[in-house]
N, C-alpha and C positions, 0 to 999 in steps of 0.2 A: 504494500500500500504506500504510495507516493505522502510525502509530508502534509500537500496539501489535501488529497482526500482524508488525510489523517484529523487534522484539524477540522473539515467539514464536518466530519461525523462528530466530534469532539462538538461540534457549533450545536447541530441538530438533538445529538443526546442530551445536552444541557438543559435546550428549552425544554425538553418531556423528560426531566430528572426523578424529579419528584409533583405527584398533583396538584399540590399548592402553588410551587411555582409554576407550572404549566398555566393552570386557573390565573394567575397571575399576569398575563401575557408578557414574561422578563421574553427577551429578542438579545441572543446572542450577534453582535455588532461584528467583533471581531477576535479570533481568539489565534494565538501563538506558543511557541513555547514559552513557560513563563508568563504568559499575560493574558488580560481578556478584555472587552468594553464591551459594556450589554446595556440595553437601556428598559426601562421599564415604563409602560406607558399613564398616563392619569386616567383612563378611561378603565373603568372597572375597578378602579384602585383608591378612588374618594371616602373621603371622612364625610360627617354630619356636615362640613361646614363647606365641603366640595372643592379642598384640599387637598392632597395625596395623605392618605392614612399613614401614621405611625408607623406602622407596625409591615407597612408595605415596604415604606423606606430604609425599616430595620433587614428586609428581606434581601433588599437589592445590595445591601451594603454585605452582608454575610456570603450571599452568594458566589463570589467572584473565588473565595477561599476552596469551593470544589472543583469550579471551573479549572484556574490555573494548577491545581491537583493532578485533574486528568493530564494537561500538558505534557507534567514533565517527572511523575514520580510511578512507580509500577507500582500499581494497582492488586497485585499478589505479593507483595511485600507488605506493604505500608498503607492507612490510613489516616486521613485527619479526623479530630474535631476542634470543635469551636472551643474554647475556654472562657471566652470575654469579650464582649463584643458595648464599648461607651461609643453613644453616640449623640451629639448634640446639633441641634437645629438651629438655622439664623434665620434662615426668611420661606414664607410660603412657599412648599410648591404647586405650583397651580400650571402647570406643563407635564410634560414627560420628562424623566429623568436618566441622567447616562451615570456611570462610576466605571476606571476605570482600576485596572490593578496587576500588579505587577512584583514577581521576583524576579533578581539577578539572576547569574549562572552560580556567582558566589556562593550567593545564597541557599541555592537547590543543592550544591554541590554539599554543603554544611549542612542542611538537613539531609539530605540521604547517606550521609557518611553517620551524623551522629544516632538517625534512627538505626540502621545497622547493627551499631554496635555497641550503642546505649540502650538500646528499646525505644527509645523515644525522644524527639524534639519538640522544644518550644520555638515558635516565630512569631512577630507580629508586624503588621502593617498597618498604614492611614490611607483609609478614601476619602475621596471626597464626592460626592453628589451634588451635579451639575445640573443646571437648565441649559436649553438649547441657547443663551445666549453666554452660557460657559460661565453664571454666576453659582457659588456654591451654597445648597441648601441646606448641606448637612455636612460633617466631618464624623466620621467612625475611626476608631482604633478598636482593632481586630488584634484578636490574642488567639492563638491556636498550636496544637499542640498535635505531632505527626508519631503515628505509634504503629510498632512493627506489628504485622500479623503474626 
């Protein structure tokens, strides 16, 4: 399988991951080794006040941690989960939203070395969630933790 059909399928598996996010409409944008940009739409995703929910934007900010998983770590080795996931809000979102996210090579290299041989790694990352005019609606700090099978 060529890279890029590799990542295609990687693109398609993601949106049908899990039912929530599928329900969700998250749209894998673009994903590599290492990285992903998906955005998540306002439509079906509103609060009381016709907003983006909470709990949607808590979604899309988490999400990105399995995505770049599949990339770049084997999947019969090793798992992630979530540990921690702060996130704060500055202005409505009242659009669709993008996040984008990303490890190094460094990085993958020092987690799959110390899951290995440790059993388990911790890593953490910052999104950000964007509006289409590229202002930020939210910043997440993701806390996660890669554990041998």
């Amino acid at each position: 399988m060529s890279s890029e059909s590799f990542f295609s399928h990687i693109a398609q598996s993601a949106e049908k991951a899990f039912p929530f996010v599928e329900r969700s409409g998250i749209e894998v944008l673009h994903v590599a080794k290492g990285e992903c940009h998906l955005r998540m739409p306002l439509e079906g995703n509103k609060n009381h006040i016709n907003i983006m929910y909470a709990g949607a934007l808590f979604t899309l900010a988490e999400f990105p941690g399995g995505v770049v998983y599949l990339t770049c770590f084997d999947i019969t080795k090793m798992y992630p989960i979530l540990k921690g996931l702060d996130i704060n809000f500055y202005r409505p979102a009242t659009t669709d939203i993008e996040v984008r996210a990303s490890l190094s090579n460094e990085e993958i290299e020092r987690i799959n070395a110390a899951t290995l041989t440790e059993g388990k790694c911790d890593f953490d990352w910052q999104v950000e969630l964007v509006n289409p005019e590229g202002e930020v609606v939210a910043v997440a700090d993701c806390r996660y933790q890669m554990r041998k099978r």
